[in-house]
Backbone as numpy.savetxt, mean C-alpha at the origin, in Angstrom:
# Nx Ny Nz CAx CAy CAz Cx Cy Cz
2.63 -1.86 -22.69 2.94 -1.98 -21.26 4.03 -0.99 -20.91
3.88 -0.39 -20.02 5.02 0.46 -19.31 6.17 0.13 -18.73
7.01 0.95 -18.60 8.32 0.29 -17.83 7.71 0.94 -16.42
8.53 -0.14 -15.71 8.93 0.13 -14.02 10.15 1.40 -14.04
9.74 2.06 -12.63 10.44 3.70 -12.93 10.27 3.86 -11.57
11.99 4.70 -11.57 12.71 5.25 -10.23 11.46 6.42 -10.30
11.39 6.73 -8.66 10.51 8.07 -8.64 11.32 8.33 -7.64
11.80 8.38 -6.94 12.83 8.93 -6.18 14.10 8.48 -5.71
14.75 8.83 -5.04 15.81 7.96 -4.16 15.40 6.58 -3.33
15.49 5.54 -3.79 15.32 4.06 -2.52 13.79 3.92 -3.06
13.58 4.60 -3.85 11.78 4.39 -4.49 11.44 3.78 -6.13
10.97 2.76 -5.74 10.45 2.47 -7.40 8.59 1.95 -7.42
8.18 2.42 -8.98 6.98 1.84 -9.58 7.18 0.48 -10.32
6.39 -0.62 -9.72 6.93 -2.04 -9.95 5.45 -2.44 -10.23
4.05 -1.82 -10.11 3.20 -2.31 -10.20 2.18 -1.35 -10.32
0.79 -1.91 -11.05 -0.29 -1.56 -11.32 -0.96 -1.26 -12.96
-2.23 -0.95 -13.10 -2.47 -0.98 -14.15 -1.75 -0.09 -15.48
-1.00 -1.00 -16.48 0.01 0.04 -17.56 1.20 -0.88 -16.83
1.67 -0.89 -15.62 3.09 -1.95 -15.41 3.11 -3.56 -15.21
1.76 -3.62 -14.43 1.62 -5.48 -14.41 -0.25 -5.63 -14.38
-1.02 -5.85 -14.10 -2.44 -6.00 -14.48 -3.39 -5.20 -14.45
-4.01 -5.04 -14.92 -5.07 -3.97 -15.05 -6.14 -3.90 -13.77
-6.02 -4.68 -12.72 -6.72 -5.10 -11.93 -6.10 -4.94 -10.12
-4.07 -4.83 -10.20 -4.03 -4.17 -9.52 -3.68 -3.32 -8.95
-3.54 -2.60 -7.69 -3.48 -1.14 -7.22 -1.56 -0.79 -7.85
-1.59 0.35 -7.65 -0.33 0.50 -7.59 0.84 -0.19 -6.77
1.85 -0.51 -6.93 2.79 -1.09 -6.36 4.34 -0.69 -6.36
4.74 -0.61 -5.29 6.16 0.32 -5.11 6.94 -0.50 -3.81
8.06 -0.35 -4.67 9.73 -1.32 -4.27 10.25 0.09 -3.58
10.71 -0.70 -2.04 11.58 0.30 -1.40 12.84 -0.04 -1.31
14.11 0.21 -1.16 15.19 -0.22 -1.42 15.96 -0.18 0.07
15.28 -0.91 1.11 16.64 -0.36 2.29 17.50 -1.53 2.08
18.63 -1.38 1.60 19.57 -2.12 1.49 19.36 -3.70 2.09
19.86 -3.74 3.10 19.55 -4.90 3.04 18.13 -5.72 3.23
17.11 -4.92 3.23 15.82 -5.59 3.23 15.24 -4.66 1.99
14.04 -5.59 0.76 13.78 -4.89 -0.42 12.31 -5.00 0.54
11.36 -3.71 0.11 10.02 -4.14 0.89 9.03 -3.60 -0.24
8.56 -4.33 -0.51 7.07 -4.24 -1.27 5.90 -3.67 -0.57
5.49 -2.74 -1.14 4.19 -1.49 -0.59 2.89 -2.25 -1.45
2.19 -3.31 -0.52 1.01 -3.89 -1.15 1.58 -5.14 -2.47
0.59 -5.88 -2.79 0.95 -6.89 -3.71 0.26 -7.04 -5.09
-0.61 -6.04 -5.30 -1.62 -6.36 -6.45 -2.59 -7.41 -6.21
-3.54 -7.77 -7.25 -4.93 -8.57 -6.75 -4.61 -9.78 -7.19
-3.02 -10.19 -7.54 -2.45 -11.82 -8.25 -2.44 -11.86 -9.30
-2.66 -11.37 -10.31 -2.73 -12.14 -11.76 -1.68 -11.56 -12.08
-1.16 -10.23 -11.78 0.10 -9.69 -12.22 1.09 -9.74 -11.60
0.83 -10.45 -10.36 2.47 -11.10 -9.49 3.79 -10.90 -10.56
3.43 -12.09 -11.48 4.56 -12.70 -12.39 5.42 -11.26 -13.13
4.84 -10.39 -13.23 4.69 -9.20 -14.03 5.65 -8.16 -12.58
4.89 -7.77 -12.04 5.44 -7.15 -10.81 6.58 -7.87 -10.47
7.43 -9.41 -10.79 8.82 -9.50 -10.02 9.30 -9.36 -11.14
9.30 -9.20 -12.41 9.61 -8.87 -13.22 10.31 -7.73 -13.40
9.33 -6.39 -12.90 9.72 -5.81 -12.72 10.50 -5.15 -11.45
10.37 -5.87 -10.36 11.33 -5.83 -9.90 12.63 -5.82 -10.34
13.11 -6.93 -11.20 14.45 -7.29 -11.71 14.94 -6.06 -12.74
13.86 -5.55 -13.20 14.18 -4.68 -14.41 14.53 -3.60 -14.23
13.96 -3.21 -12.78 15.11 -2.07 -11.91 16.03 -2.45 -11.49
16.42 -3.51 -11.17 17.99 -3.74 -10.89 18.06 -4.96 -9.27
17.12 -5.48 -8.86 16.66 -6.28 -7.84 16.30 -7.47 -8.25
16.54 -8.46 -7.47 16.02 -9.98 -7.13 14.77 -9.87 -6.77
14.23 -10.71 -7.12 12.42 -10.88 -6.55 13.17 -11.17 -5.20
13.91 -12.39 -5.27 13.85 -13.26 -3.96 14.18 -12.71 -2.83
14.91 -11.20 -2.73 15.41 -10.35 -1.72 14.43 -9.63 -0.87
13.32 -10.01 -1.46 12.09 -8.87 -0.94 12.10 -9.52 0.08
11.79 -8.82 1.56 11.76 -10.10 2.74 10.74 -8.62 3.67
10.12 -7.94 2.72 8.72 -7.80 4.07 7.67 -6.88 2.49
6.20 -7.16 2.82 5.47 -6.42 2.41 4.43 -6.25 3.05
4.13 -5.28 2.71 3.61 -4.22 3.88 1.85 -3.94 3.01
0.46 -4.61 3.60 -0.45 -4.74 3.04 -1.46 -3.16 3.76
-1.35 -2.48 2.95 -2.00 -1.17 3.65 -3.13 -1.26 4.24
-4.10 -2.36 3.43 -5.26 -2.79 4.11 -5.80 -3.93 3.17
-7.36 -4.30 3.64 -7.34 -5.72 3.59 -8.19 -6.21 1.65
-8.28 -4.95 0.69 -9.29 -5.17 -0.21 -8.02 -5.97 -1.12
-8.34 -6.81 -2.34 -7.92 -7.92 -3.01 -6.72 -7.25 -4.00
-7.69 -6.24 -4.19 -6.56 -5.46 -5.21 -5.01 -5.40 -4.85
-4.90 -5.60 -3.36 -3.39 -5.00 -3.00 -2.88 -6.18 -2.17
-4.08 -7.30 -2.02 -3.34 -8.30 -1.10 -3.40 -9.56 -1.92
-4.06 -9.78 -2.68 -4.65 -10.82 -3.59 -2.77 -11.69 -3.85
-2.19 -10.82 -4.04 -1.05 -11.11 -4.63 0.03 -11.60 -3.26
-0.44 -11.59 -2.60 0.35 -12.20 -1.01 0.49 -13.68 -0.79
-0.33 -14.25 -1.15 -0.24 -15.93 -0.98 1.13 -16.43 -1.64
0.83 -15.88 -3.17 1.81 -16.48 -3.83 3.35 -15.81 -3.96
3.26 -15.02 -3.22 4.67 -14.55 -3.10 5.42 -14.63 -1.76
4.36 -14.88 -0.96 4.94 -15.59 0.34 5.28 -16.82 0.24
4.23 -17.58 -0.87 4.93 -18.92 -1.07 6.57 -19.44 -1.89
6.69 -17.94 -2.41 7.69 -17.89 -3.41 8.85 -17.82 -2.76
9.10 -16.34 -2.09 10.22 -16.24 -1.35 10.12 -16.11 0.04
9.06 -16.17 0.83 8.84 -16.11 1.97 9.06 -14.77 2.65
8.48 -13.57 1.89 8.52 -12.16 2.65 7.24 -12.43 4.54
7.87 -11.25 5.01 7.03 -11.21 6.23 5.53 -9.94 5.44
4.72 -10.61 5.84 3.63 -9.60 5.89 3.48 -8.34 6.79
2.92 -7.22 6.54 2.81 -6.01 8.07 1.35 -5.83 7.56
0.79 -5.79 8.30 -0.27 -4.90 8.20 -1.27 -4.75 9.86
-2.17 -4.28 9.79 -2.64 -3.17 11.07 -3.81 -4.51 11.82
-4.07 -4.30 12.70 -4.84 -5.60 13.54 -6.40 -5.58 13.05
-6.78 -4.27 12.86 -8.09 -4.18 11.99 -8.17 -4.91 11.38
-7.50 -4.71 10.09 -8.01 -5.21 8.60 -7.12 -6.73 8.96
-6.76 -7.46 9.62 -6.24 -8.57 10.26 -6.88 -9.87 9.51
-8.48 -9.69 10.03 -9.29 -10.73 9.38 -9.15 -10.55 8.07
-9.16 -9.80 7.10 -9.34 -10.19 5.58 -8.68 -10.37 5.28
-7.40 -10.48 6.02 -5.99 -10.81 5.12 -5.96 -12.66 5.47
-6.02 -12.46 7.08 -5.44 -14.19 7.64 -7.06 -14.76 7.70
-8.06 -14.57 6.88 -9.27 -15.40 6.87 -9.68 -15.45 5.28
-10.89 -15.97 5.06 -11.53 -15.79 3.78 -12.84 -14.60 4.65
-13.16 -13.37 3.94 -13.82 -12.85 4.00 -14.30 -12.07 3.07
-15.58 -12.48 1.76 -15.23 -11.69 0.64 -15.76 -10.17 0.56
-16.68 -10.04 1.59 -17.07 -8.71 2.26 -16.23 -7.22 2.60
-15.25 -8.20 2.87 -14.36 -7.28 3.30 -12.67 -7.28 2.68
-12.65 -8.43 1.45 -11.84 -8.29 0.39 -12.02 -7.87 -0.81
-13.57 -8.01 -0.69 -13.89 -7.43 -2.23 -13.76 -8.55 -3.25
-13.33 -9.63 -3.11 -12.66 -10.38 -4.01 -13.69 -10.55 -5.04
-14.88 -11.24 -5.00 -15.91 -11.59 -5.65 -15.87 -10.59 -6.83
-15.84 -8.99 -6.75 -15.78 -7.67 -7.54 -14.96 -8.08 -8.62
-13.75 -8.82 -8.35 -12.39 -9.02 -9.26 -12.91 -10.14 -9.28
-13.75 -10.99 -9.37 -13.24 -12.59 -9.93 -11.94 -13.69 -9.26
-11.29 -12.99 -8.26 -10.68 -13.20 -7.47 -10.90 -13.82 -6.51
-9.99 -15.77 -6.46 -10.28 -16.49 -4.99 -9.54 -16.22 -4.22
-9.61 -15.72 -3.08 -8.68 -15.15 -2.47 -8.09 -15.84 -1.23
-6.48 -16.42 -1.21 -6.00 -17.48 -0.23 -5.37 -16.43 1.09
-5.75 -16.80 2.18 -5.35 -16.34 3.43 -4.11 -16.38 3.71
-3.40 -15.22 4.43 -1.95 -15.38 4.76 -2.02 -14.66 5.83
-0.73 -15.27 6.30 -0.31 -15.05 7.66 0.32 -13.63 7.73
-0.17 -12.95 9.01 0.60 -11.48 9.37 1.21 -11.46 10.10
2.79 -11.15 9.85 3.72 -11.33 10.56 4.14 -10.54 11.81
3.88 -9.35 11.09 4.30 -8.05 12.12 2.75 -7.07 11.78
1.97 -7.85 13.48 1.09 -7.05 13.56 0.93 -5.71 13.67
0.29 -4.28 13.42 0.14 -3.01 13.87 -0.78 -2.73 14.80
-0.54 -2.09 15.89 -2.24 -1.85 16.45 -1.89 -0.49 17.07
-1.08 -0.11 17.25 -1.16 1.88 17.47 -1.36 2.65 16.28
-1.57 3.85 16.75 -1.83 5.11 15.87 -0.30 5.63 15.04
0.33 4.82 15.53 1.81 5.12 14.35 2.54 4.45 15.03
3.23 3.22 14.00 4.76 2.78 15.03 5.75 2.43 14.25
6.99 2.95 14.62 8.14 3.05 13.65 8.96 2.01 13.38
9.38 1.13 12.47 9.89 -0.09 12.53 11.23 0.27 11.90
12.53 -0.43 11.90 13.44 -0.54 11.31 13.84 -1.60 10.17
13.82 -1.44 8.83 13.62 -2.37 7.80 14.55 -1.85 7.35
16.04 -3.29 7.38 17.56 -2.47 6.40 17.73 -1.32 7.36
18.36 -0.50 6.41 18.46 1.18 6.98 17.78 2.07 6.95
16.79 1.83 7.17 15.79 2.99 7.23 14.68 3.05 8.01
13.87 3.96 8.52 12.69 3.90 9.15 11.65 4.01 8.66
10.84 3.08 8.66 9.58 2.92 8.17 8.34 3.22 9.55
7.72 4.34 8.68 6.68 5.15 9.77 5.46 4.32 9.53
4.71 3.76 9.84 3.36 3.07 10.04 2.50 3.87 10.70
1.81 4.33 9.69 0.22 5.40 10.68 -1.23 5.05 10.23
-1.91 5.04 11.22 -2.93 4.06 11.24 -4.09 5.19 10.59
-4.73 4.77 9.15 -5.54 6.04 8.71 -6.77 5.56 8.23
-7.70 4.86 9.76 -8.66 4.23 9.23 -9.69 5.16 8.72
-10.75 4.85 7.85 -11.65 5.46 7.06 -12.11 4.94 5.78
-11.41 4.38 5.08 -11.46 3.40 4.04 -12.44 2.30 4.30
-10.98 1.76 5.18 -11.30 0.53 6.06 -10.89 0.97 7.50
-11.31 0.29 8.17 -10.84 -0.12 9.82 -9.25 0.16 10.13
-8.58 -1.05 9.24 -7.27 -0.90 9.81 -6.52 -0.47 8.26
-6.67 0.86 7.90 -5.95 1.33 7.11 -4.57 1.73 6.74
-3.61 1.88 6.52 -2.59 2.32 6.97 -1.79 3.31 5.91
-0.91 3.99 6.25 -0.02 5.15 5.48 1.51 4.75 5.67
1.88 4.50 4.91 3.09 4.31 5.29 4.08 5.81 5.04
5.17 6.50 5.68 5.91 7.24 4.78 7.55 6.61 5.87
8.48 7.34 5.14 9.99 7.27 5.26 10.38 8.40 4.76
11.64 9.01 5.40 12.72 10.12 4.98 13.85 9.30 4.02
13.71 9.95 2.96 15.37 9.31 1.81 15.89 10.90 1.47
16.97 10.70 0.67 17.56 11.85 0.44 16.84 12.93 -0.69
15.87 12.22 -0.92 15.44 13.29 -1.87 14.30 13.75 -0.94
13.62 13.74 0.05 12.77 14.28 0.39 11.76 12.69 1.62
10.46 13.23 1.85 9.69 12.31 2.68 9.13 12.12 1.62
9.33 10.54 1.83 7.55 9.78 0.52 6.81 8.99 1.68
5.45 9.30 1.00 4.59 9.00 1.68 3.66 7.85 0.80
3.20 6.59 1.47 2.46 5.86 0.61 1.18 5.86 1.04
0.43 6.23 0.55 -0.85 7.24 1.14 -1.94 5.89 0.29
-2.13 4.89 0.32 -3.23 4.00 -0.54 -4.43 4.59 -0.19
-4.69 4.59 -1.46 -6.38 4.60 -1.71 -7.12 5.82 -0.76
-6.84 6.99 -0.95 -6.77 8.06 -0.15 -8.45 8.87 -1.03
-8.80 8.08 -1.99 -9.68 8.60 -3.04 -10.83 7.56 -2.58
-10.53 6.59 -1.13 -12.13 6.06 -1.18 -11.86 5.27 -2.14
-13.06 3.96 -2.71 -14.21 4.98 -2.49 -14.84 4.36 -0.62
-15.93 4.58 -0.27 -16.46 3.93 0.81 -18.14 3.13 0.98
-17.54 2.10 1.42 -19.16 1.26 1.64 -18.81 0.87 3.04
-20.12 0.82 3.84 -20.49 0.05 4.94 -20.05 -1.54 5.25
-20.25 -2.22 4.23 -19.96 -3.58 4.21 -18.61 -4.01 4.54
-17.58 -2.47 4.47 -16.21 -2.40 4.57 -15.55 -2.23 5.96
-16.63 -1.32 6.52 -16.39 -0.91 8.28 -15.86 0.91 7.50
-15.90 1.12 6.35 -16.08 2.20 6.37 -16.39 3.55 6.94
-15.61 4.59 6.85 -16.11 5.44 8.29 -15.05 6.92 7.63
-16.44 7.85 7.34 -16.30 8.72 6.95 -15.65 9.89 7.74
-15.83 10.28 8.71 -15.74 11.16 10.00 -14.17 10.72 10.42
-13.65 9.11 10.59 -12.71 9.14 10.88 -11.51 9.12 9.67
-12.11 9.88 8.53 -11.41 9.18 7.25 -10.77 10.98 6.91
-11.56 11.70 7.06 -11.34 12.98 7.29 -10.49 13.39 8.12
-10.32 12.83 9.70 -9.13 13.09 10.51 -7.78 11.85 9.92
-7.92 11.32 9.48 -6.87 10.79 9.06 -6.02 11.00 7.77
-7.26 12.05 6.98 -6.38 13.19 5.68 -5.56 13.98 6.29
-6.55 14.99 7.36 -5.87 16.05 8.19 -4.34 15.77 8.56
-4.35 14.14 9.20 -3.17 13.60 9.57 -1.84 13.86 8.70
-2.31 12.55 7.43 -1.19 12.70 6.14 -1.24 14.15 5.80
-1.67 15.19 5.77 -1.58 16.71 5.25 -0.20 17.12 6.55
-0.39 17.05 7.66 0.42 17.31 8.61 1.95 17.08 8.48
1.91 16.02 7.89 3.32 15.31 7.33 3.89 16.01 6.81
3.87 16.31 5.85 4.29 17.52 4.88 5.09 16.49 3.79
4.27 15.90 3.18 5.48 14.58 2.50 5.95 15.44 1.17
7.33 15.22 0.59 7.55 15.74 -0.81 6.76 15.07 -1.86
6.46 13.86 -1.76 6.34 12.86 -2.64 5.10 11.71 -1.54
4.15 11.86 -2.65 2.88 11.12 -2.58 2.49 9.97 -3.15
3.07 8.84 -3.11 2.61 7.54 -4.02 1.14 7.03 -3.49
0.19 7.06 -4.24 -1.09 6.73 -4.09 -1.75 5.28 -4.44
-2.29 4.77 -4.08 -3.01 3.35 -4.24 -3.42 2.97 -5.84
-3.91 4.37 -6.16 -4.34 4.11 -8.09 -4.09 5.39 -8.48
-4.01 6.60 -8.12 -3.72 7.89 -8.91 -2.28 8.01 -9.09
-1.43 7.18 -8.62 -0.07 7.52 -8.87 0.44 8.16 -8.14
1.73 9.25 -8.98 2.50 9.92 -7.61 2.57 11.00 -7.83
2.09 11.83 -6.59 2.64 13.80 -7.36 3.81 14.12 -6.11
4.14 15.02 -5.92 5.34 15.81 -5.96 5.14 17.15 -5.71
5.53 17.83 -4.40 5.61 19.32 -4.03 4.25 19.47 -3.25
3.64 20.56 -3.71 2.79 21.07 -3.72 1.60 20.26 -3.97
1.78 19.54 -5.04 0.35 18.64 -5.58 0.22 17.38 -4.37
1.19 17.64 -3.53 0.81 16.30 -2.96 -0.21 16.75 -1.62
-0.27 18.34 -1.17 -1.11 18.56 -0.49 -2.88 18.81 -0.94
-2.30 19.36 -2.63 -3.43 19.48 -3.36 -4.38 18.47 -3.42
-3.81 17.13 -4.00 -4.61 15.86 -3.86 -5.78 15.40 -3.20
-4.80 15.44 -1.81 -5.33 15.12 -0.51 -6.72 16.34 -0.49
-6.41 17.44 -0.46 -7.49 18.20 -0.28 -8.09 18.70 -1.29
-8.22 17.92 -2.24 -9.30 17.81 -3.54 -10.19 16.75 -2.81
-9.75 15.73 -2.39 -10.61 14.76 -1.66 -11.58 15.34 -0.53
-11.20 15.74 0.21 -11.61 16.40 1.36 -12.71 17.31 1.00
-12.34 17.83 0.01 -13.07 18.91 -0.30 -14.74 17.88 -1.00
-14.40 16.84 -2.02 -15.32 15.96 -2.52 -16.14 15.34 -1.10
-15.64 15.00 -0.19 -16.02 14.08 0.81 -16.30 15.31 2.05
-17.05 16.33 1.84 -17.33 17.15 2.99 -18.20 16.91 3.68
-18.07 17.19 4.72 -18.84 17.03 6.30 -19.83 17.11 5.55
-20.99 17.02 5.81 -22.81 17.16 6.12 -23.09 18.22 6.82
């Protein structure tokens, strides 16, 4: 098993397969002082594992008080019930993907794929524009809406002192219909995150690159997923 690891300033790796279950997405601790915010939750089985590592960077589980569900598949929300029940973080996520989080929908959680029953939670701080900036602790947290995946997709990035990180989930697809999937708008919403110019790219399952590779990424995809 891997250790949990600083990747930048106010940035840590607290989750995913190699740090807490093999099953879910990547997971990353933001540090605004007085609010800790969790980027997605994993698909549950590695909760226990992920506050773990929380602590092992130097944090309380119990301080976390918002996580932020990029969108609605199991892998990244699965792990929301029970940690809302734990310490009572606020949920964010986008009005789209709304239903798979605050309903049972396994269509559009995927859960069934993972073996995963998946319990409904409440969204605290709905999204429904094309970007809206919230204040969490000291810092600004950018919310941009990058449906294509899914419906109500989202990107999160922030300015820290080492540069812009950007939390770009699941930017690799893949895409099905059954999802609300949508290719055409998934392409203007790369274009988008490319615009950013982020230093630092934390991704849903490929991890994180840095500089240059973080435009590369993105348009390795683009390039796989070309128009018709």
């Amino acid at each position: 098993m891997s250790r949990p690891s600083s990747i930048c300033d106010r940035v840590y790796a607290v989750g995913g397969p190699g740090l807490s279950a093999g099953d879910d997405c990547c997971v990353y601790l933001v540090d605004a002082k007085d609010d800790l915010v969790l980027i997605d939750a994993g698909a549950g089985r590695g909760l226990d594992r992920i506050l773990k590592n929380v602590k092992n960077v130097g944090y309380e589980p119990h301080l976390i008080t918002y996580v932020v569900a990029t969108h609605c598949h199991i892998d990244h929300i699965g792990g929301l019930h029970p940690l809302v029940n734990l310490y009572g973080p606020k949920v964010i996520a986008h009005q789209l993907d709304r239903a798979g989080i605050e309903e049972v929908h396994d269509d559009l959680t995927a859960a069934g794929m993972y073996g995963v029953q998946y319990k409904p939670t409440r969204v605290d701080l709905v999204l429904q524009g094309e970007e809206e900036a919230h204040r969490l602790g000291d810092l600004d947290f950018h919310f941009v809406h990058t449906p294509g995946h899914t419906p109500g997709s989202i990107a999160v990035y922030l300015d820290t002192r080492d540069g812009r990180v950007l939390f770009g989930q699941d930017i690799h697809g893949p895409f099905y219909p059954s999802w609300g999937s949508d290719l055409a708008m998934w392409r203007m919403s790369m274009e988008r995150l490319i615009s950013l110019q982020a230093d630092y790219l934390c991704e849903g399952h490929a991890g994180v690159y840095r500089g240059q590779k973080v435009q590369g990424y993105i348009e390795s995809y683009l390039r796989r997923y070309g128009a018709d």
